[in-house]
C-alpha positions as CSV (number, residue, x, y, z in Angstrom):
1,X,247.5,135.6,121.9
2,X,245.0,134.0,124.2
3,X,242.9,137.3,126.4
4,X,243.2,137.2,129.9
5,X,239.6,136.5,130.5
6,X,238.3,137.9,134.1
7,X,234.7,138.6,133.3
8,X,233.6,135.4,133.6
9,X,230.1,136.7,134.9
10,X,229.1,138.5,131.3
11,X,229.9,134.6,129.8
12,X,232.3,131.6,130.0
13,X,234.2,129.7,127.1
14,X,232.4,126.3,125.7
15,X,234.5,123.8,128.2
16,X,235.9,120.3,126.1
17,X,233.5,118.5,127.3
18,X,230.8,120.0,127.0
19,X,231.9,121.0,123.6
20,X,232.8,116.9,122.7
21,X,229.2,116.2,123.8
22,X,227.3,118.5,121.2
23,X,228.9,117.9,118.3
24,X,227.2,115.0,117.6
25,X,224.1,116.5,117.3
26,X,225.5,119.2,114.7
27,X,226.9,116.4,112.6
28,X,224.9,113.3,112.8
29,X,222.3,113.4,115.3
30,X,220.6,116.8,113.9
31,X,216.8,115.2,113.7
32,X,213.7,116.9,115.2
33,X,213.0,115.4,118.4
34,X,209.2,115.5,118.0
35,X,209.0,113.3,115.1
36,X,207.0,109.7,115.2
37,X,210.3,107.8,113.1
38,X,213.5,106.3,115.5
39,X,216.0,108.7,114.2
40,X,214.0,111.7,116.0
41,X,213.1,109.2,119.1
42,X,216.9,109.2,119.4
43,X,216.9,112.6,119.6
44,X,214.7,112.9,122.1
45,X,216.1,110.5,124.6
46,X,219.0,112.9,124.4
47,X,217.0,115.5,125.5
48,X,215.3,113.7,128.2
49,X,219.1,112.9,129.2
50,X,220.0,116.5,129.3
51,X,216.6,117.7,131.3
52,X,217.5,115.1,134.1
53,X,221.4,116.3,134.1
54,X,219.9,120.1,134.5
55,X,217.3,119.3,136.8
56,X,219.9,117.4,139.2
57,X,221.8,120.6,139.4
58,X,219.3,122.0,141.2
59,X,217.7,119.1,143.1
60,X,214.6,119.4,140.9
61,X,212.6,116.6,138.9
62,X,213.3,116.2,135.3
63,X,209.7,117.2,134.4
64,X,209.9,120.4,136.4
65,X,212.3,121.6,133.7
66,X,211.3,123.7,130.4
67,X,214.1,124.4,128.3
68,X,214.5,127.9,126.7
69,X,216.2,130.7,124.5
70,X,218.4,132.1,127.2
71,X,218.1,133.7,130.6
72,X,216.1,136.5,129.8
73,X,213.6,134.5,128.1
74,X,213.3,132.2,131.4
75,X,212.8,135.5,133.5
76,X,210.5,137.2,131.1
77,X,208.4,134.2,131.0
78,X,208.1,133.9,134.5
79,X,206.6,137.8,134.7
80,X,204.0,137.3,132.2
81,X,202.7,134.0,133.2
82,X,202.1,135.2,136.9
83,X,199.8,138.0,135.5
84,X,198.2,136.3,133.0
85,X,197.1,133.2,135.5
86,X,196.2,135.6,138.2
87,X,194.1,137.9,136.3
88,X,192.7,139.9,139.1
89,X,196.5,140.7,140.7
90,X,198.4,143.4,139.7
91,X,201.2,144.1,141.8
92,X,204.6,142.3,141.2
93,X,207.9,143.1,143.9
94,X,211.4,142.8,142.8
95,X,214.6,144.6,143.9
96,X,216.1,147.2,142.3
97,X,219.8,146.1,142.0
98,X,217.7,143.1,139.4
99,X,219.3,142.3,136.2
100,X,218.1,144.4,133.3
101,X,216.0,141.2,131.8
102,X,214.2,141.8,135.4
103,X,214.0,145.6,135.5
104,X,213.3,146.5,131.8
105,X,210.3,143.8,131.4
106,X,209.1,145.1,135.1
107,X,209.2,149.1,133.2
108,X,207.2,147.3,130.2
109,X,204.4,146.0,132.9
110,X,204.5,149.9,134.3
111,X,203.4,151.0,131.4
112,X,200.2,148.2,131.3
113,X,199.2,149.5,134.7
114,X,201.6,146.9,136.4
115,X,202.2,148.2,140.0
116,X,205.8,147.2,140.5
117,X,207.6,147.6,144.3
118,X,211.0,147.6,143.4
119,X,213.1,146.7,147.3
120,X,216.1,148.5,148.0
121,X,219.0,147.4,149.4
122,X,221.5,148.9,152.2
123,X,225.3,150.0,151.4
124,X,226.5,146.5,151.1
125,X,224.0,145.3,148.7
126,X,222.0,143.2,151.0
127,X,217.6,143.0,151.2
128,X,216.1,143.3,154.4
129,X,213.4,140.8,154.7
130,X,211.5,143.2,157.0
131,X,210.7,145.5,153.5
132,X,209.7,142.3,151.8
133,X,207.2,141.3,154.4
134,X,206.0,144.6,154.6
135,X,205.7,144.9,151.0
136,X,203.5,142.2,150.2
137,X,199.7,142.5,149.8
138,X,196.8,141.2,149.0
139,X,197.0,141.4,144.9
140,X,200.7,140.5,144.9
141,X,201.0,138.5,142.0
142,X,205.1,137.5,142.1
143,X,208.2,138.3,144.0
144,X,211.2,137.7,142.0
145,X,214.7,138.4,143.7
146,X,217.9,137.1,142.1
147,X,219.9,134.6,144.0
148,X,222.8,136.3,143.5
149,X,223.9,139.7,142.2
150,X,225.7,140.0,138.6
151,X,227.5,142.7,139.6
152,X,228.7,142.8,143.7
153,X,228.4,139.3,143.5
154,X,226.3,139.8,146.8
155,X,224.3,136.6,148.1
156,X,220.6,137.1,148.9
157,X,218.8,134.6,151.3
158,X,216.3,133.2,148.9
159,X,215.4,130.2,151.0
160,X,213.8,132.9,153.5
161,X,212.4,135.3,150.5
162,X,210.8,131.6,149.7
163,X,209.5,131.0,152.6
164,X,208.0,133.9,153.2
165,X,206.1,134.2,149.9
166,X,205.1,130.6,150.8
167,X,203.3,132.3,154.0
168,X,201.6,135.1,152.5
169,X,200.6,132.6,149.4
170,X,202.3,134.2,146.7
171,X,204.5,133.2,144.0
172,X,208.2,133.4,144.4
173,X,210.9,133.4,141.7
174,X,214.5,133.6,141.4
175,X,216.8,134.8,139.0
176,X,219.8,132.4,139.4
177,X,221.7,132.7,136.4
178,X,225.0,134.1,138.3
179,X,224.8,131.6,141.0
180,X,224.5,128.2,139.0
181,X,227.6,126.1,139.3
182,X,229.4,128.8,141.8
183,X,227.2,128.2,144.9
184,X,224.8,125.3,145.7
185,X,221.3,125.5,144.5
186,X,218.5,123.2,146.0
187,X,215.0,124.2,145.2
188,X,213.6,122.1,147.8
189,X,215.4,123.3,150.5
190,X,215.0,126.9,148.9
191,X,211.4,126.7,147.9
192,X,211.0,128.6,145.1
193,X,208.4,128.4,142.5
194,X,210.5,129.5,139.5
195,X,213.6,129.3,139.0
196,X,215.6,130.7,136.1
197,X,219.0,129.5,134.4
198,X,220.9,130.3,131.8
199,X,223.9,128.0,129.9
200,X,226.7,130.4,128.5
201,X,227.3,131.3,132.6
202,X,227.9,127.6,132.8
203,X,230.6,126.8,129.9
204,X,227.7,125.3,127.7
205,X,227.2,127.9,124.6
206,X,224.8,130.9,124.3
207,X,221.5,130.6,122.8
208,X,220.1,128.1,125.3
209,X,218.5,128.7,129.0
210,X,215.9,126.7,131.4
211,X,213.2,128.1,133.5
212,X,212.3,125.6,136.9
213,X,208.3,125.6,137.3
214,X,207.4,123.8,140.5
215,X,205.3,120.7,140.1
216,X,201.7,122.3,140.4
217,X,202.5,125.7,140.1
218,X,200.0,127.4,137.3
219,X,202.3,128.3,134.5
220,X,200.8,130.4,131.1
221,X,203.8,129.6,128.2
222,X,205.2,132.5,127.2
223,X,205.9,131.4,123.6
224,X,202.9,130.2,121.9
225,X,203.1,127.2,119.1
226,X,203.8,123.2,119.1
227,X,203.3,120.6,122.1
228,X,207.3,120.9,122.5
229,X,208.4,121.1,125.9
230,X,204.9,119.5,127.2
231,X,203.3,122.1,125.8
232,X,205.0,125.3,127.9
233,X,207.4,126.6,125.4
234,X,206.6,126.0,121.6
235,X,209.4,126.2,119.3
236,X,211.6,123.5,118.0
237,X,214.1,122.4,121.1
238,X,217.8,123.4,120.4
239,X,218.9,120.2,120.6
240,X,223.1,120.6,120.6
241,X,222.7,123.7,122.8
242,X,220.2,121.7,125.6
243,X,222.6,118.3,125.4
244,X,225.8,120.9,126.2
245,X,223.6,122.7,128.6
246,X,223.1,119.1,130.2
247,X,226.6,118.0,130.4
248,X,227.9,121.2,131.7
249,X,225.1,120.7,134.6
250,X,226.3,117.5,135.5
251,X,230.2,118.9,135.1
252,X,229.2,121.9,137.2
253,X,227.8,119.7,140.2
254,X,230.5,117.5,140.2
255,X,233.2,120.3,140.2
256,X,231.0,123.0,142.3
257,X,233.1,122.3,145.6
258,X,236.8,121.8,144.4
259,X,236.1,124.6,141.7
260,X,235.1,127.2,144.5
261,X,237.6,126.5,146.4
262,X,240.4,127.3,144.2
263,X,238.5,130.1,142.4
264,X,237.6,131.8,145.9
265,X,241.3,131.8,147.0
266,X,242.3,133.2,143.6
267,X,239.4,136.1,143.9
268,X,241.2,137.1,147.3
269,X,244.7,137.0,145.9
270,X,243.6,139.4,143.4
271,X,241.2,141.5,145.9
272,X,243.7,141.6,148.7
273,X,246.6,143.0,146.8
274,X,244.8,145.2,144.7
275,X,243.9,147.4,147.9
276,X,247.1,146.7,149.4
277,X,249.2,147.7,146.4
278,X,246.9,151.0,145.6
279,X,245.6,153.7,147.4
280,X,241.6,155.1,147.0
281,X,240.2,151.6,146.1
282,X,237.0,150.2,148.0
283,X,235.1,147.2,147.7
284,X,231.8,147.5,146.6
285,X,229.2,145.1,148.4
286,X,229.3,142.5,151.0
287,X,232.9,140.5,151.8
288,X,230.5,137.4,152.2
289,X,227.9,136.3,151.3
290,X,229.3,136.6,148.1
291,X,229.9,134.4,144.9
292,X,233.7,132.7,145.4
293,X,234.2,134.4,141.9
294,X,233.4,138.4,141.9
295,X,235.4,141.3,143.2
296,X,233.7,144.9,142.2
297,X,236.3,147.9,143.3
298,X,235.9,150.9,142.8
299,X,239.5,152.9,141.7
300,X,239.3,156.8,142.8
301,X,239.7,159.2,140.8
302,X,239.4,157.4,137.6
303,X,236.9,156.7,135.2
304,X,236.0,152.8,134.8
305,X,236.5,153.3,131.2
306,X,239.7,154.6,130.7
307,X,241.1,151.9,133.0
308,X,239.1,148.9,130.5
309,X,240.8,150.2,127.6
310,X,244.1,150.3,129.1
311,X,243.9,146.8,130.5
312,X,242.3,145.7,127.2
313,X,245.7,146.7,125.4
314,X,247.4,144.4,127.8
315,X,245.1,141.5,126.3
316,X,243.4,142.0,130.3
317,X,239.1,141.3,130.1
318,X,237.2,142.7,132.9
319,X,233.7,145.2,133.1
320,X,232.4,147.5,134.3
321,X,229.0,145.8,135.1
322,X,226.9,143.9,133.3
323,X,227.6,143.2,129.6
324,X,223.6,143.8,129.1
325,X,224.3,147.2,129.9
326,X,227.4,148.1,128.0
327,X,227.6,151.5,126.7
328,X,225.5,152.9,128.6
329,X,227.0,156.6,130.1
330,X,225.6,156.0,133.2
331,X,226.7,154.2,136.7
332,X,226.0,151.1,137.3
333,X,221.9,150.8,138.7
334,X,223.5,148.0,141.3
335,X,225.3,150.7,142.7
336,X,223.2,153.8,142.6
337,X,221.4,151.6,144.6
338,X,223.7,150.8,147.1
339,X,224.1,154.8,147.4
340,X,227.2,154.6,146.3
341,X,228.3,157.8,144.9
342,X,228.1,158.9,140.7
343,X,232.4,159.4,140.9
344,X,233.2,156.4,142.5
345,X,230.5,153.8,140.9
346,X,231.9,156.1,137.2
347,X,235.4,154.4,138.5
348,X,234.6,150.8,139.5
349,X,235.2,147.7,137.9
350,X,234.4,143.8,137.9
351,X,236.4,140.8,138.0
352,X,234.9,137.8,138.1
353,X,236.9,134.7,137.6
354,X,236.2,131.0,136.5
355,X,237.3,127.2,136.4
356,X,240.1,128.4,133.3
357,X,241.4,131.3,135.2
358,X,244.9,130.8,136.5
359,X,247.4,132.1,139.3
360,X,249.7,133.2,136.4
361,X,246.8,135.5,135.0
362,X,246.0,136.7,138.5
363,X,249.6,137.8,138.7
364,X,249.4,139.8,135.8
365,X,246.5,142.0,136.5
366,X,248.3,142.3,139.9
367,X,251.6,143.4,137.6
368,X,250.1,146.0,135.4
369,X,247.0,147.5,137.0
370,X,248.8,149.7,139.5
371,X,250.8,151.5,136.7
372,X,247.9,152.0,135.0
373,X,245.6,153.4,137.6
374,X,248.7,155.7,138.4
375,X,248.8,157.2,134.9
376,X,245.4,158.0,134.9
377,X,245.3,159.9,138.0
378,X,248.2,161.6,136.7
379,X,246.2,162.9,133.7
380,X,243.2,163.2,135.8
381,X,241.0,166.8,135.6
382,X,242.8,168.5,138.9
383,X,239.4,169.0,141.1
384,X,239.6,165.0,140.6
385,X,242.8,164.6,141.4
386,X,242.8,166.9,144.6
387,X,239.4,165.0,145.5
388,X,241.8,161.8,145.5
389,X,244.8,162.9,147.0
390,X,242.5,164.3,150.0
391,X,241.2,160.9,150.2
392,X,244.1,159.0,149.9
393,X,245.6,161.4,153.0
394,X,243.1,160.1,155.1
């Protein structure tokens, strides 16, 4: 029986499409795209195709795109080359509700006598641009903040974190991997430097991501081999993976208005009821800006994990957080740092929907998740279950 898939933010399923334009290049068209002879010039045209599809998504030139592994690669990347151009700078900022490709390679720099400013954020998940001013100095080397937050779903205002770096004269990226193909991205009017995507967040398959390097921005590649991608990322290209990242790009630009739309009224229909229909749920985050797709709740009295497997055994998908981070024992980092507290961030979960998600899925989530959040409190440890029932009182 198909899942009811609602955690479309740890990936998405390979759309038709998308799917009907690779195949071609597993079957027939499977020649190296640097080779001198036609059948690899073919191949390469097919690339260039895809680059310009990508780089439209993001009102970028074709050039100003470098196709990579994935996400994490594009983001990683973009950390070492700012050191290693800027020799005498050693100071990066980032926030600390960042996505673990951020936070983990920032703890790696640490440890190489990397000073790293990590922002925080207030109760709703949102920067003040005050702190980011204030935090940059004179050997500031990047500032990457995320476009949008994996978890809350919570907007940042990167065209102002862009423009500020663009005052003080320092590099600015953005992780946008959650926000590509849910809310409109336009590097000139948001003036980052770097820019980093990912395809399996955009219906394309996993295994293929692109980093955006400004036209004249100093760039060191982070993977070191052939002239492939003019000379910034060696490695041969993954050819079906970049032509499906390309078509979904173009699908996702052409669908980005009538697909929010419809998957923003279905994210209220499901958030609305939920703390209508049961007592001791919050919202974690900001109501707006927020992606059109993302509701994080937090359920009192429960843990996160027993409330997973019980939906699981409905054939019902959803998180607790970041699928980078699964099985970890510990809240969710997004929320610590939002100060929300260890029970209630133990007892939240993620939805995040998508362009396959339906009204009839929505409903059943909406049918079974009050019964099960009602068992579990009834088998809850008591001091929990008081701590609950005092809440709910008030």
């Amino acid at each position: 029986m198909r899942p009811i898939y609602l955690d479309n933010n740890a990936t998405t399923p390979v759309a038709p499409e998308v799917l009907e334009a690779m195949l071609p290049f597993l079957r027939d068209n499977w020649g190296n795209p640097s080779s001198a002879y036609a059948f690899g010039h073919s191949i390469g045209m097919a690339l260039d195709t895809a680059r310009a599809r990508t780089a439209d998504l993001i009102n970028a030139e074709p050039r100003e795109i470098v196709f990579t592994g994935c996400g994490t690669e594009s983001i990683n990347s973009v950390l070492h080359s700012a050191l290693a151009t800027q020799p005498g700078k050693k100071h990066v900022i980032t926030t600390a509700v960042e996505h673990s490709a951020t936070l983990k390679y920032c703890a790696f720099l640490e440890r190489q006598g990397v000073d790293i400013t990590y922002l925080p954020v207030d109760g709703s998940g949102r920067l003040e641009l005050d702190q980011l001013r204030a935090a940059i100095r004179a050997e500031t080397a990047l500032v990457s903040v995320m476009w949008a937050n994996n978890e809350t779903g919570v907007l940042f205002p990167i065209a102002e974190v862009a423009e500020i770096c663009r005052a003080k004269g320092v590099p600015c990226h953005t992780d946008a991997v959650q926000a590509a193909g849910k809310v409109p991205l336009d590097v000139r009017l948001a003036p980052v430097d770097y820019l980093s995507l990912s395809a399996h967040k955009l219906y394309a398959p996993k295994g293929v991501g692109a980093l955006y390097i400004r036209r004249g921005v100093k760039y060191q590649p982070y993977l070191i081999g052939g002239s492939q991608e003019r000379g910034r990322r060696g490695g041969t290209e993954n050819v079906a993976g970049i032509v499906a990242f390309g078509q979904a790009a173009e699908v996702a630009r052409a669908k980005l208005e009538s697909d929010s739309a419809r998957i923003r009224a279905l994210r209220d229909k499901l958030e609305q009821q939920i703390l209508s229909a049961i007592p001791g749920v919050r919202r974690n985050g900001a109501a707006e800006p927020r992606l059109p797709n993302t509701a994080n709740l937090s359920f009192e009295g429960v843990e996160a994990e027993g409330i997973l497997l019980m939906l699981d055994q409905e054939g019902i998908c959803a998180s607790s957080g970041s699928a980078c981070t699964t099985g970890s024992l510990e809240p969710s980092h997004v929320l610590r740092a939002m100060g929300v507290p260890g029970d209630r961030a133990r007892g939240s979960l993620r939805f995040s929907l998508g362009r396959f998600s339906s009204a009839e899925e929505v409903d059943r989530l909406l049918q079974v998740l009050p019964g099960i959040i009602a068992k579990l409190r009834q088998y809850a440890p008591l001091p929990e279950r008081a701590g609950f029932s005092a809440t709910a009182a008030r």
